[in-house]
N, C-alpha and C positions, 0 to 999 in steps of 0.2 A: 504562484507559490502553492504548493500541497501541504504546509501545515500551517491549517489557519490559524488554531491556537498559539501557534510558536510552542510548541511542547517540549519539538524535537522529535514527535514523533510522528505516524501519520494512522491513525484509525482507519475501519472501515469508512464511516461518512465521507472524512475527508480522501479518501482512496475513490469512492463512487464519485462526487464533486469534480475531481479531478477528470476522471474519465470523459464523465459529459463535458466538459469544458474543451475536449479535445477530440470531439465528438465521437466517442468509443459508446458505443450501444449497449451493456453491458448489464445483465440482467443482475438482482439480489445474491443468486448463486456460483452467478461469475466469480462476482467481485470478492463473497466471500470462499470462493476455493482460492483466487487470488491471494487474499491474505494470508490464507492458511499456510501457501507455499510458502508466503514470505517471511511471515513470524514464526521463524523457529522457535522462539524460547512461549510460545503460546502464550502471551501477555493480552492480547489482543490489540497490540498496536506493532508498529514498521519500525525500529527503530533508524538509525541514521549508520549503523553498524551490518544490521540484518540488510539493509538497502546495499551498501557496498561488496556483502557479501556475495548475494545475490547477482549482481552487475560485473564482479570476478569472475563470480563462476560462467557466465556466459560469453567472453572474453578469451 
């Protein structure tokens, strides 16, 4: 599970968490261009919406 708060959403931490867990080597600046891409609406979290979006569009 990537959101450990259960928020609903997914931060940076829990996004870097995530990574190493699946052993992705991913440096501070990775993860956050990662986010950037992802958080459209610059909240600074993933929501569960931005996530879908996102997984369309590459589809």
């Amino acid at each position: 599970m990537i959101d450990k708060n259960g928020n609903g959403e997914i931060n940076r931490k829990e996004l870097k968490r995530f990574f190493k867990k699946c052993n992705l080597k991913m440096s501070n600046a990775e993860v956050k261009d990662y986010m950037n891409r992802m958080d459209v609406n610059n909240d600074g979290s993933i929501s569960l919406g931005e996530l879908k979006k996102m997984f369309l569009k590459r589809s």
